[in-house]
C-alpha positions as CSV (number, residue, x, y, z in Angstrom):
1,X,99.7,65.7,66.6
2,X,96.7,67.0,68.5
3,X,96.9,70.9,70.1
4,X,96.8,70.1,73.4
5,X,97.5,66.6,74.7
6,X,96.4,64.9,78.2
7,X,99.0,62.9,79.4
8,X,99.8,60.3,82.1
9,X,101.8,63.3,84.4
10,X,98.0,65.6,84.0
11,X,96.6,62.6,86.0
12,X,95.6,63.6,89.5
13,X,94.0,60.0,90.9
14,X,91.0,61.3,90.9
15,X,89.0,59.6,88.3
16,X,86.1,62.1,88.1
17,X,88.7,65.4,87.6
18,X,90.7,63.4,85.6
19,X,87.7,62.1,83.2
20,X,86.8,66.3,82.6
21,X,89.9,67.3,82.2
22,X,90.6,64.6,79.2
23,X,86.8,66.1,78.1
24,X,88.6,68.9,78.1
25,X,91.2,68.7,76.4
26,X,88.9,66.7,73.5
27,X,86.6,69.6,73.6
28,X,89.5,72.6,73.0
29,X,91.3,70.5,70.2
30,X,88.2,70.4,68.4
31,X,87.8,73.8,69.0
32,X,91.3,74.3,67.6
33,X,90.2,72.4,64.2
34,X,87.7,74.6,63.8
35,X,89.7,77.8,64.1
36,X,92.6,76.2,62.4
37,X,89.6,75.3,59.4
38,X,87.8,78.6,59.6
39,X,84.6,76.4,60.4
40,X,82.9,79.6,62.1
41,X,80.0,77.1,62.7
42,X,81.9,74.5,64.9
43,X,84.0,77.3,66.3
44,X,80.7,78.7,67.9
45,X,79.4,75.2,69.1
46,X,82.6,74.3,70.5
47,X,83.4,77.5,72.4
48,X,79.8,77.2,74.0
49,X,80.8,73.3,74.7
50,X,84.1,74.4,76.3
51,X,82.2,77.3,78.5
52,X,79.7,74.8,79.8
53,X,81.9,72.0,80.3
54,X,84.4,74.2,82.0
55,X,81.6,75.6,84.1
56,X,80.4,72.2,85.2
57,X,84.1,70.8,86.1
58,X,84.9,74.2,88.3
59,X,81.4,73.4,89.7
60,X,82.4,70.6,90.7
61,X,85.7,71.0,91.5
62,X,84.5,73.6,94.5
63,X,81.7,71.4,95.2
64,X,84.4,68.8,96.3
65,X,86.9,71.2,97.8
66,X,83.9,73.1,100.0
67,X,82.3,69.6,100.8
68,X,85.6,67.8,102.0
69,X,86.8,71.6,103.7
70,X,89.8,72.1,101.8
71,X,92.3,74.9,103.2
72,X,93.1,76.1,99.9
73,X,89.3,76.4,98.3
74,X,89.0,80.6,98.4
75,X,92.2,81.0,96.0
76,X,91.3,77.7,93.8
77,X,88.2,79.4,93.3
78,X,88.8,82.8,92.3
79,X,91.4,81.2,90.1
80,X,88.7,79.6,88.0
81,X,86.8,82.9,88.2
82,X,90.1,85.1,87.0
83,X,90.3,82.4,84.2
84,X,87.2,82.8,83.3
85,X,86.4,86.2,83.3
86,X,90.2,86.6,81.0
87,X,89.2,83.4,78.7
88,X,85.5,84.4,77.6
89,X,84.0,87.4,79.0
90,X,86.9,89.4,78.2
91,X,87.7,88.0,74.7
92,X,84.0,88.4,73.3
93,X,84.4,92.6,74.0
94,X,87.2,92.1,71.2
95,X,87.1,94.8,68.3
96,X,84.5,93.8,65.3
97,X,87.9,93.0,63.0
98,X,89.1,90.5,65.4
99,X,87.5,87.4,66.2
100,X,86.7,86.9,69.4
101,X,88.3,83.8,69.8
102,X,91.5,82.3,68.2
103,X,94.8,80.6,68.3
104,X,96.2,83.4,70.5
105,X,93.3,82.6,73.3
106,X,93.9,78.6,72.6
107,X,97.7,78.7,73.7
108,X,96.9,81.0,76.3
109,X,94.3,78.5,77.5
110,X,96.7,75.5,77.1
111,X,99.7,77.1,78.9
112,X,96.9,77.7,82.0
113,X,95.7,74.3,81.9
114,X,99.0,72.5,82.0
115,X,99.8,75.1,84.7
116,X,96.7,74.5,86.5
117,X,96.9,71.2,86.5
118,X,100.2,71.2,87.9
119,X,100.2,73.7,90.6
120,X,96.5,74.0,92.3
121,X,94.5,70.4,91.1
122,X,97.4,68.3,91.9
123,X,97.3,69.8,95.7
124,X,93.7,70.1,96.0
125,X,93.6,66.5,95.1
126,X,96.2,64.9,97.3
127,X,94.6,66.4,100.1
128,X,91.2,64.7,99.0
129,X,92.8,61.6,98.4
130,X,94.2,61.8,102.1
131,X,90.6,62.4,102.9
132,X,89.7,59.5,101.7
133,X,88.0,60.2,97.9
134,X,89.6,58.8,94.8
């Protein structure tokens, strides 16, 4: 069974969010092999996948939010920046001894993106729908 899963309820009718956040989810269960394997190699290339992909879908995410006016943009947004800063900026200042990245930080960023999914990208995107973008 794969580490994090996208599922028909993650859908949010919006076929360009819902296309990055199954990239995603491909992206952090590969990144879950490698930890799981010890493949420090794939670990690396995947954690700099995940940062850029995840860069590009917030990106785009506010893009849409900014462009269509959506009420709710200013705390969508700085909840991709907490995440962010928490998820990679804070986990690379880890002690030498403990690698930087891990199982801990995978079900941490799991939990968030079920929880994400669920509370702020379901509403920003029924309002867009409304708005006429699917």
């Amino acid at each position: 069974m794969a580490f994090i899963e996208f599922r028909s309820e993650d859908l949010v009718h919006i076929h360009s969010m819902d296309n990055e956040h199954h990239q995603i989810v491909l992206i952090i269960n590969s990144l879950h092999n490698s930890v799981l394997n010890f493949d420090e190699t794939l670990r690396l290339k995947e954690m700099k996948n995940l940062i850029e992909t995840l860069e590009n879908h917030f990106g785009n995410e506010e893009f849409l939010m900014k462009e269509y006016k959506f009420p709710g943009y200013i705390s969508h947004k700085l909840e991709h920046d907490r995440f962010y800063t928490q998820t990679f900026k804070n986990t690379l200042k880890r002690p030498v001894d403990r690698p930087a990245f891990g199982i801990e930080e995978l079900e941490s960023i799991r939990r968030w993106f079920y929880n994400h999914i669920e509370i702020k990208d379901r509403k920003c995107a029924m309002f867009l729908i409304e708005k006429g973008l699917n």
